[in-house]
KEKE-73900 format. One record per residue (C-alpha): residue number from 1; y, x, z; residue in one letter. Coordinates in steps of 0.02 Angstrom, whole numbers. Each point is the difference from the previous one (the first is absolute). Layout:
<pts>
{num = NUM; v = Y; u = X; w = Z; residu = a}
...
</pts>
This chain:
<pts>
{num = 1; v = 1831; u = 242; w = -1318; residu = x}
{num = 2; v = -142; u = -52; w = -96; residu = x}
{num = 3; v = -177; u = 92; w = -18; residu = x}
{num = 4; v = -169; u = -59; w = -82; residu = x}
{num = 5; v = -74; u = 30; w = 165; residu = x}
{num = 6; v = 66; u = -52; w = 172; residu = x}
{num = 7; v = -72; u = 95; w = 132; residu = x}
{num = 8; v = -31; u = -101; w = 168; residu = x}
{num = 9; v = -46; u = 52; w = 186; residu = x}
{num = 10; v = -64; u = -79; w = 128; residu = x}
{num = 11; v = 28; u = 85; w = 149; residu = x}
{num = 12; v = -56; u = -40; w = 187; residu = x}
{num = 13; v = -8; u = 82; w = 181; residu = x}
{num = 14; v = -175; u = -82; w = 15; residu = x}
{num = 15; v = -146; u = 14; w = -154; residu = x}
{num = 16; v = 126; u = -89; w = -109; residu = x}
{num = 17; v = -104; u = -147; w = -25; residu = x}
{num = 18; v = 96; u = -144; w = 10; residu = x}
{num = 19; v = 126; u = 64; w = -83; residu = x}
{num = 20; v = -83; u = 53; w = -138; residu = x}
{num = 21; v = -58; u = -177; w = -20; residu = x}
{num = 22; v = 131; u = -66; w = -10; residu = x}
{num = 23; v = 80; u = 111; w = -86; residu = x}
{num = 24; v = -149; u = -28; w = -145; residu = x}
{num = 25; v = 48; u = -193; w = 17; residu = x}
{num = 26; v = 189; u = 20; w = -47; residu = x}
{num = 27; v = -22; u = 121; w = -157; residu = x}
{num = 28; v = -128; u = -137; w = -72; residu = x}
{num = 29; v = 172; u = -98; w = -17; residu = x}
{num = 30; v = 62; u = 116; w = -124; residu = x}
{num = 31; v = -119; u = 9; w = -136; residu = x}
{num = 32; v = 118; u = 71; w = -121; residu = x}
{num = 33; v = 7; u = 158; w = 102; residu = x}
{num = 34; v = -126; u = 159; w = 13; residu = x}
{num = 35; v = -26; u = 61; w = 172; residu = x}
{num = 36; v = -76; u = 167; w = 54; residu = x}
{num = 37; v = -11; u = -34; w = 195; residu = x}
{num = 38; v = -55; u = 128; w = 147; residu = x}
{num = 39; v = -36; u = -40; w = 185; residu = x}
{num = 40; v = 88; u = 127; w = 121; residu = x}
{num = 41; v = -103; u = -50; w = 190; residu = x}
{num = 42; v = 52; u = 45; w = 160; residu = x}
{num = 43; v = 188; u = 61; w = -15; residu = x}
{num = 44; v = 0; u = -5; w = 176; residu = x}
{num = 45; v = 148; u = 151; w = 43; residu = x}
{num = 46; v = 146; u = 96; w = -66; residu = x}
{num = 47; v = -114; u = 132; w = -88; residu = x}
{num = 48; v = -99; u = -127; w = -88; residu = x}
{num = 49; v = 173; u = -123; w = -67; residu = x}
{num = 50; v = 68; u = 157; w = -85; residu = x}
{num = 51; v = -169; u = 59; w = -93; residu = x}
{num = 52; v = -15; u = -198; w = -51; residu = x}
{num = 53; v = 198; u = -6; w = -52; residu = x}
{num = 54; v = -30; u = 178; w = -93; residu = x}
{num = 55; v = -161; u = -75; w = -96; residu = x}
{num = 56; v = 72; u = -159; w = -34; residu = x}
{num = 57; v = 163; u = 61; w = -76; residu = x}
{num = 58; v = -86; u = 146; w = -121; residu = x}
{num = 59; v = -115; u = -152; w = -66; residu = x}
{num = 60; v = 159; u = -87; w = -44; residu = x}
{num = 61; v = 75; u = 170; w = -61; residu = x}
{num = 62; v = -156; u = 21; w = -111; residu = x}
{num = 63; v = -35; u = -183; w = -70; residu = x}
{num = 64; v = 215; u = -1; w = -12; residu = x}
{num = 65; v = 0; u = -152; w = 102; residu = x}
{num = 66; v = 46; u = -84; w = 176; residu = x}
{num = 67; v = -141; u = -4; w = 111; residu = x}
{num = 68; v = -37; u = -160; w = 72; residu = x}
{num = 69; v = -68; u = 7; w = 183; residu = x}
{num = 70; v = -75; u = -128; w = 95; residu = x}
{num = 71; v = -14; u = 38; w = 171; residu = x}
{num = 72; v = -55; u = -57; w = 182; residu = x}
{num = 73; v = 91; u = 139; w = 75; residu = x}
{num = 74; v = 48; u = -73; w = 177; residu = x}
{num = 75; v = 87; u = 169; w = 76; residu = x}
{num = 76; v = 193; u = -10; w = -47; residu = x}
{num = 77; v = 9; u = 170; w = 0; residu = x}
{num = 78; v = -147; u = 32; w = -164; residu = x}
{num = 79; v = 46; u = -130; w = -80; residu = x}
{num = 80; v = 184; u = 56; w = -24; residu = x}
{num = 81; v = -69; u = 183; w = -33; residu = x}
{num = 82; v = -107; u = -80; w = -165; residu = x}
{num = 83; v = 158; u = -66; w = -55; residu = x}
{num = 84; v = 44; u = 160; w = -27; residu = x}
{num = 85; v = -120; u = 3; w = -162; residu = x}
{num = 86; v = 129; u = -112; w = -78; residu = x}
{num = 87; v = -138; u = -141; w = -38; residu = x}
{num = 88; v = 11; u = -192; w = 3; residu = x}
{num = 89; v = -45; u = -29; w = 198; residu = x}
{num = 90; v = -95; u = -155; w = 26; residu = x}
{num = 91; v = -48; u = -49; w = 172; residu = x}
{num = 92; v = -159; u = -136; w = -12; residu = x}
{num = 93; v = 69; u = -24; w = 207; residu = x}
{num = 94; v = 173; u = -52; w = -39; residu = x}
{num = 95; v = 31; u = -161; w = -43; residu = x}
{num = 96; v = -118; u = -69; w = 133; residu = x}
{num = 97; v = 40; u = 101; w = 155; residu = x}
{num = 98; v = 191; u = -79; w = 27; residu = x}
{num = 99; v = -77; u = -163; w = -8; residu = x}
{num = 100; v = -141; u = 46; w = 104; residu = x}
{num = 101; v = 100; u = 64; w = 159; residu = x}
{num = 102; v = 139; u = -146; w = -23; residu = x}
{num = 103; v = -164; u = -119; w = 12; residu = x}
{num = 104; v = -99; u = 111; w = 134; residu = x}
{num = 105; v = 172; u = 13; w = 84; residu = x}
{num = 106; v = -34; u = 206; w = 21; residu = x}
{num = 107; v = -1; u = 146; w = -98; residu = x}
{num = 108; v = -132; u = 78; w = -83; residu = x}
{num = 109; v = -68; u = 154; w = 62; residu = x}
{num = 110; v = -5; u = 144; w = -140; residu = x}
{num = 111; v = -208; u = 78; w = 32; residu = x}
{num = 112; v = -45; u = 92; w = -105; residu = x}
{num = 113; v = -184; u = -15; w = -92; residu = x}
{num = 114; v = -24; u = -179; w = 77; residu = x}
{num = 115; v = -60; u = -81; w = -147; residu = x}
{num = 116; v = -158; u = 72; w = -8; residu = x}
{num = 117; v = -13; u = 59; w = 191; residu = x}
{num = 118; v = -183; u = -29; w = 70; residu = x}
{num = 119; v = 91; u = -121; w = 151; residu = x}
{num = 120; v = -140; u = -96; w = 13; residu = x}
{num = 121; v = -169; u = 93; w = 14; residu = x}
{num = 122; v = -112; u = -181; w = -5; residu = x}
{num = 123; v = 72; u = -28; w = -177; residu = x}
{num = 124; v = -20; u = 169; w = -28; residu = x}
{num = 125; v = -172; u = -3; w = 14; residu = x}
{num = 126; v = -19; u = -173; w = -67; residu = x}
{num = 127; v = 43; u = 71; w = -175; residu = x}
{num = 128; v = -103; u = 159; w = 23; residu = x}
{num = 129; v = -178; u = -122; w = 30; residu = x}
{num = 130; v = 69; u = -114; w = -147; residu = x}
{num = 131; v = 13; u = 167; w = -116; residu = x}
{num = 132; v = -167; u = 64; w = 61; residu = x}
{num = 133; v = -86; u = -179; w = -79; residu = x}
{num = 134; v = 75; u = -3; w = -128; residu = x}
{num = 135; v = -58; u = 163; w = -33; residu = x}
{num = 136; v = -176; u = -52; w = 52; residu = x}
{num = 137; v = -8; u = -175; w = -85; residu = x}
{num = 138; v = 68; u = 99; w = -192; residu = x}
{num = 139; v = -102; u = -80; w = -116; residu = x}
{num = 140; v = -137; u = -89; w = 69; residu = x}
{num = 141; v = -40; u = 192; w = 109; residu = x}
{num = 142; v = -24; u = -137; w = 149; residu = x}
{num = 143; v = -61; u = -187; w = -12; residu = x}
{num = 144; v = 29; u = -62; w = 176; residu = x}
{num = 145; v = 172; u = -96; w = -22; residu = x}
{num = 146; v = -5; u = -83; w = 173; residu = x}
{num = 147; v = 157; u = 89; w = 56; residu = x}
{num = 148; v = 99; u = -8; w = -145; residu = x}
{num = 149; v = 137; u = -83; w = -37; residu = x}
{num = 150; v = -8; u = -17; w = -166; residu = x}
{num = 151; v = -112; u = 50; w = -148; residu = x}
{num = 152; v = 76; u = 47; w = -191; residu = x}
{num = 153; v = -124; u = -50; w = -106; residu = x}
{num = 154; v = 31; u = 81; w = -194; residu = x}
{num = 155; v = -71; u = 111; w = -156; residu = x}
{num = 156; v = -1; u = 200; w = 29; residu = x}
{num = 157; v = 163; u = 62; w = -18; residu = x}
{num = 158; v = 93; u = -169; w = 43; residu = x}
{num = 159; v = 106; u = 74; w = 142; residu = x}
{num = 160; v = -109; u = -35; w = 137; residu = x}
{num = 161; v = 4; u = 162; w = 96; residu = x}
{num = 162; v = 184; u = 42; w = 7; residu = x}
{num = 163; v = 32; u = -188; w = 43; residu = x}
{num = 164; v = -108; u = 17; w = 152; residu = x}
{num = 165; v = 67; u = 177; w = 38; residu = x}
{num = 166; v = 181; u = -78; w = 17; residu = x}
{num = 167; v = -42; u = -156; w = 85; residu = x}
{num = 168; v = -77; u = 108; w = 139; residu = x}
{num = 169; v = 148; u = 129; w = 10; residu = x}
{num = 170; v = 152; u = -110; w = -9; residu = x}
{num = 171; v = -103; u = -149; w = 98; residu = x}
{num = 172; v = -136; u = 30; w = 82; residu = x}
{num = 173; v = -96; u = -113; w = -109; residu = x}
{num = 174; v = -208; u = 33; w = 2; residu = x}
{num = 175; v = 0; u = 2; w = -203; residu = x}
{num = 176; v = -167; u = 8; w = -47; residu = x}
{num = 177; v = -47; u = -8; w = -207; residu = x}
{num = 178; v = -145; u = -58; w = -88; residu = x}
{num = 179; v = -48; u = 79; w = -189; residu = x}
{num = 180; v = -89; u = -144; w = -117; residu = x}
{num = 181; v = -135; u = 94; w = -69; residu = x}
{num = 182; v = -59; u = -60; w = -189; residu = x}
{num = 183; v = -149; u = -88; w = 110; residu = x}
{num = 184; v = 137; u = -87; w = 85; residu = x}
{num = 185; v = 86; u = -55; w = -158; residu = x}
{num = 186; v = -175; u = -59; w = -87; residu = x}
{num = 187; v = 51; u = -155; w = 124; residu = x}
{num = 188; v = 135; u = -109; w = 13; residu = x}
{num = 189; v = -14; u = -3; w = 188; residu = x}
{num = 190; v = 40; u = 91; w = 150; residu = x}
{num = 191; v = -113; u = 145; w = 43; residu = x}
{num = 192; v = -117; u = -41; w = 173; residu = x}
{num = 193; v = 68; u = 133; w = 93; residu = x}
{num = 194; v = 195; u = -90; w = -27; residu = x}
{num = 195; v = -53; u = -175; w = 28; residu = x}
{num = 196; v = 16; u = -10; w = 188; residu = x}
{num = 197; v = 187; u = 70; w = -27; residu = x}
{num = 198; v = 76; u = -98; w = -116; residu = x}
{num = 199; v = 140; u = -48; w = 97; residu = x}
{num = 200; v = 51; u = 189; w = 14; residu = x}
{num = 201; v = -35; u = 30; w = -199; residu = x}
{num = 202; v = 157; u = 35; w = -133; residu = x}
{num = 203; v = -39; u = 20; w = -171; residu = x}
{num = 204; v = 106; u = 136; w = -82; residu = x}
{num = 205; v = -29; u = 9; w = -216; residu = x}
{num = 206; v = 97; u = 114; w = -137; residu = x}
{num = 207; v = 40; u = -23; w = -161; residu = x}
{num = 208; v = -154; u = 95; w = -110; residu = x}
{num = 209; v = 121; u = 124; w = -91; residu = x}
{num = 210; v = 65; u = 76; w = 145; residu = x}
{num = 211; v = -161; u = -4; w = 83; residu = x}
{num = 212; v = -52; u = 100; w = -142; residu = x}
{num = 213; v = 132; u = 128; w = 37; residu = x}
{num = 214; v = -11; u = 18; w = 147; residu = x}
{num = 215; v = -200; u = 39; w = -14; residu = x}
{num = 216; v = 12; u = 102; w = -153; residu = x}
{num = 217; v = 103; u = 137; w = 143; residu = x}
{num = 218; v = -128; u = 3; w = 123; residu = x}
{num = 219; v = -157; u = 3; w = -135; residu = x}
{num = 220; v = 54; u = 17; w = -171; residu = x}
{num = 221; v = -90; u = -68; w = -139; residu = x}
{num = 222; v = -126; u = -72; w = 93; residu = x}
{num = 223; v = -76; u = -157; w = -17; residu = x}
{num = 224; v = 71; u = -64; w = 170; residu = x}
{num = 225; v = 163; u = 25; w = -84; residu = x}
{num = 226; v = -43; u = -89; w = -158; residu = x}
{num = 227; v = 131; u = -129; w = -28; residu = x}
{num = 228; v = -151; u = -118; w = -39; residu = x}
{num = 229; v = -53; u = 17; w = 163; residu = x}
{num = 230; v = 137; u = -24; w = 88; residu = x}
{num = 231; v = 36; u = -155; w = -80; residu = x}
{num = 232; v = -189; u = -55; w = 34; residu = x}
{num = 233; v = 42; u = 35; w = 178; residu = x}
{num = 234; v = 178; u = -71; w = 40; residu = x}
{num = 235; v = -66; u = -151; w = -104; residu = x}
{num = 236; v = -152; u = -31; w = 119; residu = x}
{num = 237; v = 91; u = 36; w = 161; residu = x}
{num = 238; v = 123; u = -105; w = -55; residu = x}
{num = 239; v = -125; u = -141; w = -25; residu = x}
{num = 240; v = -56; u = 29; w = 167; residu = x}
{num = 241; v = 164; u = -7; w = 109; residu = x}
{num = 242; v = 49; u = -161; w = -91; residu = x}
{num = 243; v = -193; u = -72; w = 33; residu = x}
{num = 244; v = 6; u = 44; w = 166; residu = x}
{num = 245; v = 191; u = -48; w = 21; residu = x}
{num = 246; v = 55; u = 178; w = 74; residu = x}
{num = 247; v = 189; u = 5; w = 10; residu = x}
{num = 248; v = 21; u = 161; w = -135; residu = x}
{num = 249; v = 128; u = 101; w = -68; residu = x}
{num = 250; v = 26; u = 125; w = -156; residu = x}
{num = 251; v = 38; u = 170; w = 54; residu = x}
{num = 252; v = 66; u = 49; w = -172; residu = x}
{num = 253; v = 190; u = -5; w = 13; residu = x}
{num = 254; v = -6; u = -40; w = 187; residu = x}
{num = 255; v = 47; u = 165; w = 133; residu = x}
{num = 256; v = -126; u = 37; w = 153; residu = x}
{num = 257; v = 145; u = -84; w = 117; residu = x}
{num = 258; v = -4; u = -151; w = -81; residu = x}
{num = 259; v = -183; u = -18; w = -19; residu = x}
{num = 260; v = -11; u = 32; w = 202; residu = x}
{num = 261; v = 146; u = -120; w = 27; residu = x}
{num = 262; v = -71; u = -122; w = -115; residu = x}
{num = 263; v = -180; u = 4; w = 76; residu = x}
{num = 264; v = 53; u = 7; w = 201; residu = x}
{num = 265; v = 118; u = -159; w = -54; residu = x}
{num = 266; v = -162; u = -94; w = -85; residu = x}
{num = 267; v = -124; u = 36; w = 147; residu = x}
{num = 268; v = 119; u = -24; w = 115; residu = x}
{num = 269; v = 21; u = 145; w = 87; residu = x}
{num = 270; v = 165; u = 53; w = 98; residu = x}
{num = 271; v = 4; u = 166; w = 45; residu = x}
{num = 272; v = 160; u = 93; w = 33; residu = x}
{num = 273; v = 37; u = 166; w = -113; residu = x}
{num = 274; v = -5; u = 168; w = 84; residu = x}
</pts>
């Protein structure tokens, strides 16, 4: 059975996180294909597997098409009941938990909502702190940068902010960001206030024509949003990262995951992933 549109769930007994990323991951594979996907959290008992099995299969029933589900289901008992929806079952678990227990020499034990559990309250606690600077460093709000751990330098509208927002919620990273202001583009130089940082500074730039998009949303028409402006500006911070050799990198075509992976790998930071 074929369909213009194949309608995919990711389904969880937890928030559905993990699944859904990877779930997102494996449908960029298939390019050829248009997905409508939906996230179905906490499918924790009975009650909740048949409402999920009922929803998933009138979605097929509607688009005329197989479901596909990808699921972290770890309760035997759901996970059979969602078959019941007649979808494609994919378990992101399965083809590393065998392994796992034949290595481990013991068997996994099924918890449900462990992927996301608050188990350990100090790294808990780290992330809330790093969320709360980020929060306070946005855009140059704060200019004391001693506790940082690193400092995304960039235009307005570079991708700054949600940068720093997920390198504090997925690791605990103090993300702070600095705005260049046109006074700090009239130089080819660090501003003062950066200078005794440098070794915590990234550079992020964007190509001018999506800048110009992506400022033309938030103020239409403006002369912020000018495209001559934003190539004046990506042009001059541009100058300046390569001046100043700050490791940079273009946000254009590149997703907030890999611009945190990419930055944490260039400073050097380790952090594990929550």
């Amino acid at each position: 059975m074929s369909s213009a549109v194949r309608p995919v769930f990711y389904v969880s007994d937890g928030t559905g996180i993990t699944v859904e990323t990877i779930g997102h991951s494996l449908l960029t594979q298939f390019a050829g294909y248009s997905f409508i996907t939906d996230r179905i959290p906490f499918v924790d008992d009975v009650d909740k597997a048949l409402s999920a099995a009922d929803r998933i299969r009138d979605t097929g029933l509607r688009h005329d098409a197989r479901p596909i589900v990808i699921h972290s289901i770890v309760e035997p008992e759901i996970a059979s009941i969602l078959t019941q929806s007649g979808a494609l079952m994919l378990d992101v678990f399965a083809p590393f938990i065998s392994p796992m227990e034949t290595e481990l020499g013991t068997q996994r034990q099924s918890r449900v909502g462990q992927a996301h559990g608050m188990v350990n309250f100090e790294a808990y606690h780290r992330r809330i702190n790093a969320m709360n600077f980020a929060l306070t460093h946005d855009d140059g709000i704060a200019v004391n940068y001693d506790e940082a751990d690193l400092i995304l330098v960039a235009v307005s509208r570079a991708g700054k902010t949600p940068t720093c927002v997920y390198l504090a919620l997925h690791y605990g990273v103090r993300a702070a960001n600095y705005p260049l202001t046109d006074e700090d583009l009239d130089s080819d130089r660090l501003p003062p206030r950066l200078k005794p940082y440098r070794k915590k500074l990234f550079g992020l730039t964007i190509d001018p024509e999506r800048l110009c998009q992506i400022r033309q949303e938030r103020r239409p028409n403006s002369r912020y949003a000018m495209l001559e402006t934003c190539r004046r500006e990506v042009a001059a911070a541009e100058t300046m990262f390569q001046m100043e050799r700050l490791p940079t990198l273009s946000t254009t075509h590149t997703s907030i995951e890999e611009i945190a992976s990419k930055v944490m790998s260039t400073l050097g930071l380790q952090r594990e992933m929550y």
